[in-house]
C-alpha positions as CSV (number, residue, x, y, z in Angstrom):
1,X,0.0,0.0,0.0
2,X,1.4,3.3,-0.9
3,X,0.0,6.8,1.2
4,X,0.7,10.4,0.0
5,X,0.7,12.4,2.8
6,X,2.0,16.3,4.3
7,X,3.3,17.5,7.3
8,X,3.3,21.0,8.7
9,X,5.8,22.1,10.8
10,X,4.3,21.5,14.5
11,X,2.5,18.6,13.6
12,X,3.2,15.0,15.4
13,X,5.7,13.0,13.1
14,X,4.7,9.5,14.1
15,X,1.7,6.9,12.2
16,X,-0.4,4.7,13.8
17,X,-1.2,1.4,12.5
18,X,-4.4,-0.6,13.5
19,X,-4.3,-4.2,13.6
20,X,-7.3,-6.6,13.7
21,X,-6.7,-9.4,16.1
22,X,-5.8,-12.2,14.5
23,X,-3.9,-15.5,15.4
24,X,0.1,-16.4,14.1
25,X,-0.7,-18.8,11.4
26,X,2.9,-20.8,12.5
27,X,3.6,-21.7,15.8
28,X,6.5,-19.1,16.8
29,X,6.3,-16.7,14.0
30,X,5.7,-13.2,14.5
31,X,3.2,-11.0,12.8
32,X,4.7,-8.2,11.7
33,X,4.4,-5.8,8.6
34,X,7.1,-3.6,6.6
35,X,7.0,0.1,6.2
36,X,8.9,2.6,4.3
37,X,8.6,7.0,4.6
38,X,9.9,8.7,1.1
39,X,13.2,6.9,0.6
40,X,14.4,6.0,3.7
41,X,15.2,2.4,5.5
42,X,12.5,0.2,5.6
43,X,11.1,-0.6,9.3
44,X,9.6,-4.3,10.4
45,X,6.5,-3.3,12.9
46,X,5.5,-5.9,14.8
47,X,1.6,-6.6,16.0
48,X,1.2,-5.3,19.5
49,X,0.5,-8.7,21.5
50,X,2.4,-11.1,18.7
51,X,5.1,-11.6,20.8
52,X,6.4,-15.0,20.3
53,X,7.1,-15.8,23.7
54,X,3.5,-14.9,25.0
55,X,0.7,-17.2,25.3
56,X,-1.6,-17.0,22.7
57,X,-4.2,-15.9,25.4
58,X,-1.7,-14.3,27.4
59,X,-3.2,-10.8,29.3
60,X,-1.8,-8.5,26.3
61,X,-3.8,-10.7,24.1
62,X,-7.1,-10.5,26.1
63,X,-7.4,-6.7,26.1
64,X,-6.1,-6.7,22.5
65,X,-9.3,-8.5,21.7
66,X,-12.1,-7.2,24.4
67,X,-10.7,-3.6,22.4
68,X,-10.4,-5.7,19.3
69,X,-7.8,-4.1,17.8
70,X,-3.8,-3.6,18.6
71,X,-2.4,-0.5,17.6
72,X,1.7,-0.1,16.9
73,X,2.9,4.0,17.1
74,X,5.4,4.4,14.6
75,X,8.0,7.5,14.4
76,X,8.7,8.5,11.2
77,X,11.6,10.3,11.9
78,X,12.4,13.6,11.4
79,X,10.2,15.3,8.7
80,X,10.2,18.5,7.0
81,X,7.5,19.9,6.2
82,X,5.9,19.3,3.0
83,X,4.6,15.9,1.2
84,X,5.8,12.8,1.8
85,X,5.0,8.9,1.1
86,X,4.2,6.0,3.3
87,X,4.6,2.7,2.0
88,X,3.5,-0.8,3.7
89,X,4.3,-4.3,2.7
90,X,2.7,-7.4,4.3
91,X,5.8,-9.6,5.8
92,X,4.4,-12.6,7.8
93,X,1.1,-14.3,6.8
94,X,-2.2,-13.1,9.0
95,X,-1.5,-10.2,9.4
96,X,-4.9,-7.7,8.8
97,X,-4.8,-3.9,8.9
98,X,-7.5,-1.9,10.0
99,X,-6.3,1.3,10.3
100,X,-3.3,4.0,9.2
101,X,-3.1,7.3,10.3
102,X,-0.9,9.3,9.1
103,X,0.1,13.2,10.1
């Protein structure tokens, strides 16, 4: 997925990403996604609550689905103002987005 966006000068410089609860499709494999601002490195993000070492009903989990949603806070770095892109590959399988917002 690919986002135009713009950015003033005293606006927050950091995305949100909604996840939908879901379950890791592989016993011990993270759910993460990839994402990308303008041309800079690419970032993994992982699902709030995928941890690998927490039970798949461990208490992160539960109020991840009573909410039902996980949301990761992403910086994008230092921005100037002015447009920009946001760019989002899927990395591990089962992974469903509800949300992006974006500055």
């Amino acid at each position: 997925m690919t986002f135009d966006f713009r950015v003033g000068a005293s606006e927050r410089k950091d995305a949100f990403i909604d996840f939908l609860p879901t379950f890791r499709l592989v016993p011990g494999m993270k759910l993460r996604v990839a994402i990308q601002v303008d041309d800079g490195p690419v970032q993994a993000v992982e699902v709030p609550g995928s941890d690998t070492t927490e039970p798949t009903w461990g208490p992160a989990r539960r109020f991840i689905v009573l909410d039902n949603f996980a949301r990761a806070r992403v910086s994008l770095g230092a921005l100037e103002s002015g447009a920009h892109t946001f760019r989002m590959w899927a990395v591990d399988p089962g992974v469903v987005v509800d949300r992006i917002s974006l500055p």
